[in-house]
N, C-alpha and C positions, 0 to 999 in steps of 0.2 A: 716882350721884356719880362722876364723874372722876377720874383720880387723876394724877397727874404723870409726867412723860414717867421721873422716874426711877424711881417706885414700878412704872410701868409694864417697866420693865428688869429689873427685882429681882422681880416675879411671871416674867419670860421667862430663868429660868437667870443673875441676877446685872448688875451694870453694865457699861455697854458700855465696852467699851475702847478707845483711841484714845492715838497716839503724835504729841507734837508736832515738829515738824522739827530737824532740826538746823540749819539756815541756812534764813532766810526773806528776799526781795529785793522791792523793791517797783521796778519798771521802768514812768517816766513811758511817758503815753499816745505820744508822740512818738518812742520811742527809737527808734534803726535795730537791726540787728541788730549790729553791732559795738559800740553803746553796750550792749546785754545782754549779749555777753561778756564785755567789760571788768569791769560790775557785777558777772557772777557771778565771774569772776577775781576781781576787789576783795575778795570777801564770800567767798573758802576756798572752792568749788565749785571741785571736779578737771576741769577739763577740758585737753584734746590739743592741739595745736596748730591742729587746726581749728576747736576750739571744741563738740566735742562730750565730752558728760558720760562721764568713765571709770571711774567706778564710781558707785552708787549710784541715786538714782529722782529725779526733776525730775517735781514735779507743777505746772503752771502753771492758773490760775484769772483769766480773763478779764471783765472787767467786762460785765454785758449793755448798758451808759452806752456812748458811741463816746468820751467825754473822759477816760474813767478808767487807772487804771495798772492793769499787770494783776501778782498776785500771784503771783511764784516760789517752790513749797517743797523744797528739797531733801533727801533725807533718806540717811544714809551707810547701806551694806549692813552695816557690822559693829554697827550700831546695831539694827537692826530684827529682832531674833529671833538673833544671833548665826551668820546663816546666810549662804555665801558662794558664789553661783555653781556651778561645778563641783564647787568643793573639799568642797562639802555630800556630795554623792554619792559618793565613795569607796569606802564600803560599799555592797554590795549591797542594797538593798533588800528584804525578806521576798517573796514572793509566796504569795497564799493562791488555794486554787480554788473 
């Protein structure tokens, strides 16, 4: 007998975990590249003046369809595990031999 993908998680050390985005954007098949700045500007994603991401992770998910819109998730760094960059590493790390 089979068991389900979650029984299946819980005999492997417990259920999987997974973190939803903090802004999600759905960008028509047609945008230019300036129409997805704008969007992501619109929808709270940090970005520079040239339009690139200043903190955080941009995962984008592309339709295998050629007419579909492709899904942006972005997710902020102080959200994901409380860790930041550089500022994580301050302390020296242990070293074992």
């Amino acid at each position: 007998m089979r068991g389900s993908p979650s029984s299946k998680a819980r005999a492997h050390g417990g259920p999987r975990r997974f973190r939803l985005a903090d802004i999600t954007v759905q960008v028509p098949f047609d945008a230019t590249d300036d129409d997805r700045v704008c969007l992501l500007r619109a929808s709270g994603v940090p970005l520079d003046e040239a339009g690139e991401i200043t903190r955080g992770f941009l995962f984008e998910r592309t339709s295998h369809r050629p007419d579909c819109c492709t899904i942006l998730r972005w997710f902020d760094e102080d959200s994901i595990g409380g860790v930041r960059g550089v500022e994580a590493h301050d302390e020296a790390l242990p070293h074992h031999s």
